[in-house]
C-alpha positions as CSV (number, residue, x, y, z in Angstrom):
1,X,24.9,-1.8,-54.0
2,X,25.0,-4.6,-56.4
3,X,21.8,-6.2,-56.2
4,X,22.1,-10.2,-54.7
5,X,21.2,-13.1,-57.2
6,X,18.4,-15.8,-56.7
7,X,19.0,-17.9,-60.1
8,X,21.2,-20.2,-58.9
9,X,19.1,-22.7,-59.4
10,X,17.1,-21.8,-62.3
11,X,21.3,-21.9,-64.1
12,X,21.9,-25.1,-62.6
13,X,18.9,-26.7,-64.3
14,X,19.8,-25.0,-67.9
15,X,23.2,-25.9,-67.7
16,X,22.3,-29.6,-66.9
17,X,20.1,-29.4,-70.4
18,X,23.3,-27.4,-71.7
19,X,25.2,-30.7,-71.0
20,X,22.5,-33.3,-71.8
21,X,22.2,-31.7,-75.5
22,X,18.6,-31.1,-75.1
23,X,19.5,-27.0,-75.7
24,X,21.2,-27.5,-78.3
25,X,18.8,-29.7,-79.7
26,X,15.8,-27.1,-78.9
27,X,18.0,-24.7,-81.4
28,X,16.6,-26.5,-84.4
29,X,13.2,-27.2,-83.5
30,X,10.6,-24.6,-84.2
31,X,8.7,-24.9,-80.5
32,X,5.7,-22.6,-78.8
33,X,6.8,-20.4,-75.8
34,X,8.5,-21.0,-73.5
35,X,11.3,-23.5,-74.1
36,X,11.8,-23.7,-69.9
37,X,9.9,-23.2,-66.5
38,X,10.3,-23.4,-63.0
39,X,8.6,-23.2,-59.5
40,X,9.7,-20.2,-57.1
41,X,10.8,-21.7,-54.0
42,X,11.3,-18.8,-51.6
43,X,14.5,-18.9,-49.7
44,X,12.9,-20.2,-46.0
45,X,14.6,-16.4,-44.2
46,X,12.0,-14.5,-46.4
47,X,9.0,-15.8,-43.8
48,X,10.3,-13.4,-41.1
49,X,12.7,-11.0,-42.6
50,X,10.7,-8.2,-44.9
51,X,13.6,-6.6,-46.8
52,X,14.6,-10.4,-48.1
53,X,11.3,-11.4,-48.9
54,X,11.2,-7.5,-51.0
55,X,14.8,-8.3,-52.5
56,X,13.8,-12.3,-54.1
57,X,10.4,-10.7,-55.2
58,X,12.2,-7.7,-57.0
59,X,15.1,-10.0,-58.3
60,X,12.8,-11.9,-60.4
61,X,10.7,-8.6,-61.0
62,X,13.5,-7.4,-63.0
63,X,15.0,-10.4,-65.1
64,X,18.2,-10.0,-66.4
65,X,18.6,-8.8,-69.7
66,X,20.5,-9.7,-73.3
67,X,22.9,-6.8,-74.8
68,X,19.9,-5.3,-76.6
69,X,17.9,-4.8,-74.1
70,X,15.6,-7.5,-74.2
71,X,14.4,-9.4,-70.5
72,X,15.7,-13.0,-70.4
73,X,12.6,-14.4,-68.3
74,X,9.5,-13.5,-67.6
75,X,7.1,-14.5,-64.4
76,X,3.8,-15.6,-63.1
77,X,2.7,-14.0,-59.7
78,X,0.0,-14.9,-57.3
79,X,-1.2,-14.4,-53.9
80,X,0.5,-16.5,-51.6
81,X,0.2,-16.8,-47.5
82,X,3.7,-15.6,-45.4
83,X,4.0,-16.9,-42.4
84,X,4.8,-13.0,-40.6
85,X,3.2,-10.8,-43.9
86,X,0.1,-12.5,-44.1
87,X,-0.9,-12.5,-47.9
88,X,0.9,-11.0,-50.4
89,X,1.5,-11.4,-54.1
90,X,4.4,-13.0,-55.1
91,X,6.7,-14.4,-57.6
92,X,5.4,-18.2,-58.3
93,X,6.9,-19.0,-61.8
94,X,9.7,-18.3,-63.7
95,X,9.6,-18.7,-67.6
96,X,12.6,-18.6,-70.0
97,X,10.5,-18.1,-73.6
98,X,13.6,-19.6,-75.8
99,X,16.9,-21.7,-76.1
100,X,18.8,-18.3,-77.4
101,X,17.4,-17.1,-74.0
102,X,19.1,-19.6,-71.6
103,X,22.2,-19.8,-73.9
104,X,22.4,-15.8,-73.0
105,X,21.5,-16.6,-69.3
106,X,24.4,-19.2,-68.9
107,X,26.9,-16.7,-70.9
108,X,27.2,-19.4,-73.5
109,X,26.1,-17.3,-76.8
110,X,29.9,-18.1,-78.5
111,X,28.8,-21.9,-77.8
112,X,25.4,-21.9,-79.2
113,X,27.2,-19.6,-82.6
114,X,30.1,-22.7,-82.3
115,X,27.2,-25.1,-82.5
116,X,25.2,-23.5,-85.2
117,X,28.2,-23.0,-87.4
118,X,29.0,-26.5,-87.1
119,X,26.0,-27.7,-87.8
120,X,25.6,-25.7,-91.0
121,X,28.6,-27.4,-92.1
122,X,27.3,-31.1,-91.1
123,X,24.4,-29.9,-93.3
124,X,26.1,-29.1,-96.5
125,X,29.1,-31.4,-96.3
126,X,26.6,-34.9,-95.7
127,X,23.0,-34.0,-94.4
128,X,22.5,-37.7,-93.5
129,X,24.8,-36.3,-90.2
130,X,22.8,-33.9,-89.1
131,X,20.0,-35.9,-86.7
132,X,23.0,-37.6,-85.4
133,X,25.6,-34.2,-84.7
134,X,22.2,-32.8,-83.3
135,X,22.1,-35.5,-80.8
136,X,25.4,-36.7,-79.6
137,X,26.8,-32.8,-80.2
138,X,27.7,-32.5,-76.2
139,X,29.6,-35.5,-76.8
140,X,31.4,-34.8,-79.9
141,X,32.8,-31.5,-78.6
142,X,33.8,-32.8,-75.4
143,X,35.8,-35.9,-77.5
144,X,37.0,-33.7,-80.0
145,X,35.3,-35.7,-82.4
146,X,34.4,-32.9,-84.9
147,X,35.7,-32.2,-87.5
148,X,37.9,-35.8,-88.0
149,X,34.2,-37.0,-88.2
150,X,34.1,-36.2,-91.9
151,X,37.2,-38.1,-93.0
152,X,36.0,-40.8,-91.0
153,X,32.6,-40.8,-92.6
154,X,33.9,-40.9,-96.3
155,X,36.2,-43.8,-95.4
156,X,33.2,-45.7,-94.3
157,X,31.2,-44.9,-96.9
158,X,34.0,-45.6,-99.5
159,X,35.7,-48.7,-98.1
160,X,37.0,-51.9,-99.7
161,X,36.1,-55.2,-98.2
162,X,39.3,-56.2,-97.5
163,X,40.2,-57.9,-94.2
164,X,43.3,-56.3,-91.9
165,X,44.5,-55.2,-88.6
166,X,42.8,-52.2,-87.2
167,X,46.1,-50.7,-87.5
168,X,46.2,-50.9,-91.3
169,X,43.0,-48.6,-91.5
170,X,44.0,-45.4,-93.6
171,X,41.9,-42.1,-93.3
172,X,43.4,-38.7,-93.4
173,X,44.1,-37.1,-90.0
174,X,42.5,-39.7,-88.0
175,X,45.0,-42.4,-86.7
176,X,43.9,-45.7,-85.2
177,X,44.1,-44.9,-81.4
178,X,41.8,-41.9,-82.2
179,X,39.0,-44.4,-83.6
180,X,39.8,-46.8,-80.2
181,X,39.5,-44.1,-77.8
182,X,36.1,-43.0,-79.5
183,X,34.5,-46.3,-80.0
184,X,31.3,-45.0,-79.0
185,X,31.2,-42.4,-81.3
186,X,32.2,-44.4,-84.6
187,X,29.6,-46.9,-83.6
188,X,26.6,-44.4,-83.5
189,X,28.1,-42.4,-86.7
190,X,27.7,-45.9,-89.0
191,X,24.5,-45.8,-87.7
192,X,23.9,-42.9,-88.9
193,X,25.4,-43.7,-91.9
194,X,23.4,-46.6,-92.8
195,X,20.2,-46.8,-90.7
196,X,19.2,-50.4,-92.2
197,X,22.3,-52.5,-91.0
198,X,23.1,-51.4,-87.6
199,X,25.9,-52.4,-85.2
200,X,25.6,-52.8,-81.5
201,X,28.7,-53.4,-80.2
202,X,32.4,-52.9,-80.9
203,X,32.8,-56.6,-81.8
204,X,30.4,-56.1,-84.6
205,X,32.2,-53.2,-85.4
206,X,35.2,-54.7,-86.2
207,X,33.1,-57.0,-88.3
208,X,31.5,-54.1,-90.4
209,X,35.6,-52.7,-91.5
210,X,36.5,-56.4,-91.6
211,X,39.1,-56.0,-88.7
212,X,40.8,-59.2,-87.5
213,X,41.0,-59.4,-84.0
214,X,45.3,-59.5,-82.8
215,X,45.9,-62.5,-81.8
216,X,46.1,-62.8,-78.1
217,X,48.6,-65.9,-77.1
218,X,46.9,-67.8,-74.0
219,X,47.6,-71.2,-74.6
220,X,51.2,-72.4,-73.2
221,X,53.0,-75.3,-74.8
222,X,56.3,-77.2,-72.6
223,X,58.1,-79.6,-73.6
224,X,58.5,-82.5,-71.0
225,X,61.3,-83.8,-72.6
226,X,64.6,-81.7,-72.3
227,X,66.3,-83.2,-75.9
228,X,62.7,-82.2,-78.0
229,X,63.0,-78.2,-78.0
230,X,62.1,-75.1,-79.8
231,X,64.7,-73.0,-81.0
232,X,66.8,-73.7,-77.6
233,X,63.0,-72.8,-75.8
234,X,61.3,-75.6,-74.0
235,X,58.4,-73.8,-73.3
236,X,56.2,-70.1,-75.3
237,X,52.6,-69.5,-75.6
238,X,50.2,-69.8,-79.0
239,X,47.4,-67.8,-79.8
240,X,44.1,-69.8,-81.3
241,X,44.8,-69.3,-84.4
242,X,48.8,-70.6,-84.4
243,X,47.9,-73.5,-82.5
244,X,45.5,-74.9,-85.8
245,X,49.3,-74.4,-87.5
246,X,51.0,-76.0,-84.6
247,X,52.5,-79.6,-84.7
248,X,54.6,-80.7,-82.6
249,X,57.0,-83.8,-83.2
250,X,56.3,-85.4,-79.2
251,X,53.8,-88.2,-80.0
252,X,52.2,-88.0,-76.7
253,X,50.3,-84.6,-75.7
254,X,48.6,-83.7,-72.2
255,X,46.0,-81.3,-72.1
256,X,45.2,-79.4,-68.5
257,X,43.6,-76.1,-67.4
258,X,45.4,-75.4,-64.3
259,X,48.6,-73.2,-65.3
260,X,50.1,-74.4,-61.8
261,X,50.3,-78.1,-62.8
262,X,51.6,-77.1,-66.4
263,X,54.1,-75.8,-64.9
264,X,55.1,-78.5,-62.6
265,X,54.0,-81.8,-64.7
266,X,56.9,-84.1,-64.4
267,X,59.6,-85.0,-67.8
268,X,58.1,-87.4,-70.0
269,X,60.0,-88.9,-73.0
270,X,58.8,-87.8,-76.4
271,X,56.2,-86.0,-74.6
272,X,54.8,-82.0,-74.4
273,X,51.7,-80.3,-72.0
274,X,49.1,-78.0,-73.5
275,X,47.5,-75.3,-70.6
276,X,46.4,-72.5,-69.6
277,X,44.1,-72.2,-72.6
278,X,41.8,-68.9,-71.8
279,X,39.4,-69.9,-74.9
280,X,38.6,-73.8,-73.5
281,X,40.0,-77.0,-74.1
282,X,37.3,-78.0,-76.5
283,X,37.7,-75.1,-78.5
284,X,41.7,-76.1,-78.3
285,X,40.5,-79.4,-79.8
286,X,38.8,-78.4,-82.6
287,X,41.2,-76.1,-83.8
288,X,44.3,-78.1,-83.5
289,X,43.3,-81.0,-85.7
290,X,46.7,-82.4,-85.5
291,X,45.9,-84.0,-82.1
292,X,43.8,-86.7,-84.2
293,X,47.5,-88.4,-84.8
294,X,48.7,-87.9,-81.1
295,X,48.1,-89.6,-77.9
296,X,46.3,-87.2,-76.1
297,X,45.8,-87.5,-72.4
298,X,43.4,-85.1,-70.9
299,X,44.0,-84.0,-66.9
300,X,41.0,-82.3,-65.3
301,X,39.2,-81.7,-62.0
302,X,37.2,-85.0,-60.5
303,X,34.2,-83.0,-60.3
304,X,31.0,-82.9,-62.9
305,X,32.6,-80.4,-64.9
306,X,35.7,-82.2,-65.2
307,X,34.2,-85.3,-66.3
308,X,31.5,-83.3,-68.9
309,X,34.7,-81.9,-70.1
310,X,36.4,-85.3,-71.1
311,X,33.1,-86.5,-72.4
312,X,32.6,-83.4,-74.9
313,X,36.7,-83.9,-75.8
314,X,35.6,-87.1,-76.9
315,X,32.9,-85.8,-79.3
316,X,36.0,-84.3,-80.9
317,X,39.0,-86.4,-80.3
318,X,37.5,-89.9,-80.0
319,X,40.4,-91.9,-78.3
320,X,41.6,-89.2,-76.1
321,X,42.8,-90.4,-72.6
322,X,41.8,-89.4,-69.1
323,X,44.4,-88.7,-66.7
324,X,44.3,-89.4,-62.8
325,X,40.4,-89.0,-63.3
326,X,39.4,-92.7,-61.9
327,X,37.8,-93.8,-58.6
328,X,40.6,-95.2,-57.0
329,X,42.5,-91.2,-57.1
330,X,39.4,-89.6,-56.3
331,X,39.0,-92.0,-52.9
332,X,42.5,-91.8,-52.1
333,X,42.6,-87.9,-52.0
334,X,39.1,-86.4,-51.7
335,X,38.7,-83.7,-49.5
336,X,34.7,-84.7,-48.1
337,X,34.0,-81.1,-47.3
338,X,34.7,-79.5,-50.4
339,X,31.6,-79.7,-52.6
340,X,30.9,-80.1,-56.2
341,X,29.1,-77.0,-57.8
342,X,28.4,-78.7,-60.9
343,X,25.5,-80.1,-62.5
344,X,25.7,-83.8,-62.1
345,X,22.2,-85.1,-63.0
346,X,22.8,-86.8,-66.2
347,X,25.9,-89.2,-66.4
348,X,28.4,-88.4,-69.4
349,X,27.8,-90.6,-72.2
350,X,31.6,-90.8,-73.4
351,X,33.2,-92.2,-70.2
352,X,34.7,-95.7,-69.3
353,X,34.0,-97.7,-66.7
354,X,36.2,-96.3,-64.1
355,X,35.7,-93.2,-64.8
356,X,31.9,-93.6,-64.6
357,X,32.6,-95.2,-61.1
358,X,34.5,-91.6,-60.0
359,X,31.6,-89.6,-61.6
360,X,29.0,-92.2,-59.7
361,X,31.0,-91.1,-56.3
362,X,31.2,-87.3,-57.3
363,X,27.1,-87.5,-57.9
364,X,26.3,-89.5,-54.7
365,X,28.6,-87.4,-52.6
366,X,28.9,-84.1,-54.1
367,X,32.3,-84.2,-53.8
368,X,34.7,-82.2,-55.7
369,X,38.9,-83.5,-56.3
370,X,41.0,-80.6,-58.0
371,X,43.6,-81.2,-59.8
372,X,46.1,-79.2,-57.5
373,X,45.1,-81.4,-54.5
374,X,47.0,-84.5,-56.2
375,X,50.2,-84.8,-54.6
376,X,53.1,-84.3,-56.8
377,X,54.6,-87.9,-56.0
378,X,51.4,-89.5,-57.5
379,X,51.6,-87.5,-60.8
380,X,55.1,-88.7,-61.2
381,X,54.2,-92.4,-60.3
382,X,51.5,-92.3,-63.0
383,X,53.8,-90.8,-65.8
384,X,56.0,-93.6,-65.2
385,X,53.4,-96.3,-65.5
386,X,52.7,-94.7,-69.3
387,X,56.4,-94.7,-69.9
């Protein structure tokens, strides 16, 4: 009768250093006996049941064995007190002397060769890999990252500083996609590669193989008046870096962060609306220098960020307008409930007068105006008084 198996546990435990790498690891490390050990726990049915209790002691009595013969673990025994057998020795420890050992024991001996194989040629093809195969190894196999690691290696250690897309990257085998999907793993193998200038992140990354970042458009331009158009468009989105290119012929620009009112700001002669900018309206401001010859109106929430907003604009675009940001809209549509969660300790120090009076009611109420709470009838009314 085939004998029943206790190791369950003892396999779960290798396996999980199997997966962690430390096995692998413990393959190239001269080490003193034994690589692994473990407390017997005796199933709880042995305390009454004699011919269990004989079967768990004489399964680890008789360890498995490796195709020559040799025992795979080996075991401490000690007296021990049974709650029906009184004392009796027993099983207490279970020793496995060597990583080839628990490789055998999880039937994993064409893995450890793969490994060692592999590693041999890490070894002779750029030694500076091998601390680093050693350690990610789990991972590399499981990505498929080896061999393609080589090519990428060279191409990192013979590149040009020359500034592209990551899509213009060339290295044998390896296609772009493959070095996205495995970010990780071409992080840690620069490191390897060059131990005194480390990167930490993708972003720096891209910095080391002077990748340019594509362009992601975010900032929509419209054109509130239907004769001034682009192409037959009257409205498309720029990216940061077109808008520094962008100028416009309108003469009067308005800036706002809410997409909603973009989309719905009334015509305005000789006029266009900037919005939805996902980097910041200041950062829109210093890259679009052009807006120095414009009339720029800016449009933001009555709140303390609003108003900190327009102040910093003004750092950078000196005559910039506010729009709808003055104490007499504020008091007219103010919701008193809805509070400000802005800081509004210190006053702005680029504001005028009326606006200072809406940012005095914002800090002695804590009140908070959005934009979107402006009825659509008093936008229009104020375009018309600046037209």
């Amino acid at each position: 009768m085939r004998r029943r198996r206790y190791d369950e546990e003892l396999l779960k435990k290798l396996k999980k250093q199997e997966e962690k790498g430390i096995l692998y690891e413990a393959l190239t490390k001269e080490r003193e006996e034994p690589y692994f050990r473990m407390v017997l726990k005796r199933p709880e049915e042995t305390e009454e049941d004699w011919s269990l209790l004989l079967s768990w002691s004489d399964y680890w009595r008789h360890p498995v064995k490796d195709g020559s013969g040799k025992p795979l673990w080996r075991i401490d025994e000690k007296g021990k007190n049974t709650k029906t057998f009184g004392r009796q020795t027993l099983p207490v420890r279970v020793f496995v002397d060597r990583p080839e050992d628990a490789f055998a024991l999880l039937g994993m001996n064409g893995e450890k060769r793969e490994f060692l194989s592999s590693l041999k040629e890490v070894d002779e093809k750029n030694g500076a890999l091998k601390d680093w195969f050693i350690h990610y190894y789990p991972r590399i196999r499981n990505e498929e990252f080896y061999p393609l690691f080589f090519n990428i290696a060279d191409f990192f250690q013979k590149q040009e500083e020359k500034e592209g897309y990551l899509r213009e990257i060339s290295i044998p085998g390896v296609d772009t996609k493959f070095l996205e999907r495995h970010a990780f793993l071409v992080r840690t193998l620069w490191n390897a590669l060059f131990p005194d200038n480390q990167v930490d992140s993708n972003e720096e990354m891209k910095e080391k193989l002077f990748v340019k970042d594509v362009p992601t458009p975010s900032i929509c331009a419209r054109s509130l008046d239907a004769s001034m158009l682009f192409c037959g468009v009257r409205k498309f989105f720029l990216s940061n870096d077109d808008v520094a290119r962008f100028n416009p012929p309108h003469k009067r620009i308005f800036i706002t962060e809410n997409k909603v009112n973009g989309y719905t700001f009334p015509d305005c002669r000789g006029s266009l609306i900037l919005f939805g900018m996902g980097y910041g309206v200041l950062e829109l401001a210093r890259q679009a220098k052009w807006l120095a010859d414009k009339e720029v109106y800016y449009w933001g929430d009555l709140d303390s960020d609003g108003f900190n907003i327009l102040s910093s604009l003004r750092h950078i675009l000196p005559n910039v307008h506010s729009f709808l940001m003055d104490r007499d809209t504020l008091l007219a549509y103010v919701d008193k409930e809805i509070k400000d969660t802005g800081n509004t300790a210190v006053i702005p120090d680029r504001l005028t007068v009326s606006e200072k009076m809406a940012w005095k009611e914002v800090h002695d109420h804590g009140w908070r105006l959005e934009q979107e709470r402006i009825p659509s009838e008093e936008v229009e009314w104020a375009v018309e008084q600046l037209e």
